[in-house]
C-alpha positions in Angstrom: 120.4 141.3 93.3 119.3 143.8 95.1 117.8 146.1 92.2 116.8 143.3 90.5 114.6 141.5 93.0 112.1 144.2 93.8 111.3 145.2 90.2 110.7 141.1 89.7 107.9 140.9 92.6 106.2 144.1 91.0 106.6 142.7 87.6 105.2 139.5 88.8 102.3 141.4 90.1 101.5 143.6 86.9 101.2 140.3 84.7 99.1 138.9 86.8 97.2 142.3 87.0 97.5 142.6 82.9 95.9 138.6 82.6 93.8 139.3 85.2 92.1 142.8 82.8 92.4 140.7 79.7 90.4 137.7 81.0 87.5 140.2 82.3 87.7 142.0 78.8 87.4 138.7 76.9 84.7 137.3 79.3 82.6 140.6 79.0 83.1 140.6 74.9 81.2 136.8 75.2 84.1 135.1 74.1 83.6 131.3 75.0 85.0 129.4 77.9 86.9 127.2 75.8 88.7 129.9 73.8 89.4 131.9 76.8 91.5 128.8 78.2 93.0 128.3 75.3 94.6 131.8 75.4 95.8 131.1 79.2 97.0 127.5 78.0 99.0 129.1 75.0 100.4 132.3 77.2 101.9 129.7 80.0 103.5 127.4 77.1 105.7 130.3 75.9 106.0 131.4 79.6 107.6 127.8 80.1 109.5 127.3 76.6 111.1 131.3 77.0 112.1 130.0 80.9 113.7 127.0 79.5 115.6 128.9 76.6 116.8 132.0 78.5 117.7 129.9 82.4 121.5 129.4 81.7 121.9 132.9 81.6 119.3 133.3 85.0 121.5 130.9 86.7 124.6 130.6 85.0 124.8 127.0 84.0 126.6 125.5 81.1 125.9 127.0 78.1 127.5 126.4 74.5 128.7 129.2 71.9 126.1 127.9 69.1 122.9 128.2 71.9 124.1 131.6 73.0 124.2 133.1 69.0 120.6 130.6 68.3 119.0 132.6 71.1 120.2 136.4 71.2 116.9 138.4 70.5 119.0 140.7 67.9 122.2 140.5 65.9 122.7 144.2 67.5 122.7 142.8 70.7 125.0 140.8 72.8 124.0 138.8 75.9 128.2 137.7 75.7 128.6 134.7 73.3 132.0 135.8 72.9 133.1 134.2 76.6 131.8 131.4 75.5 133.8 130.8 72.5 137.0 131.2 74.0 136.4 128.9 76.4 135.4 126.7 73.8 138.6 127.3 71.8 141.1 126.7 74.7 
């Protein structure tokens, strides 16, 4: 926890700095209100739906062997599906 919280707080920061350049670049190219808020709107929505998809591995709750292979980001990669389908099998 220790490594990980730190880079979180300055990762938290940098978004907010990154939304923050891209709002002022949008607003000086005269894109319109409405459009603009429609980006922020869209960018929180898959803030939200990527929290709800990848929290059982934040905080280790349940979690069954078909979500885990649904959700990996690669076949290459393993986030451990594998636990999950021996405990399933026993």
């Amino acid at each position: 926890m220790h490594h990980y919280l730190p880079a979180l707080y300055f990762a938290v920061m940098a978004l907010c700095q990154m939304y923050d350049f891209a709002s002022y670049r949008l607003d000086s190219l005269g894109v319109h209100r409405g459009v603009r808020q429609a980006i922020g709107v869209g960018f929180l929505a898959l803030a939200i739906v990527s929290f709800a998809t990848y929290a059982p591995i934040t905080y280790a709750t349940p979690w069954s062997w078909e979500s885990c292979n649904r959700f990996e980001l690669s076949k290459g990669w393993t986030i451990g599906c594998e636990k999950f389908k021996l405990e399933n099998s026993e």
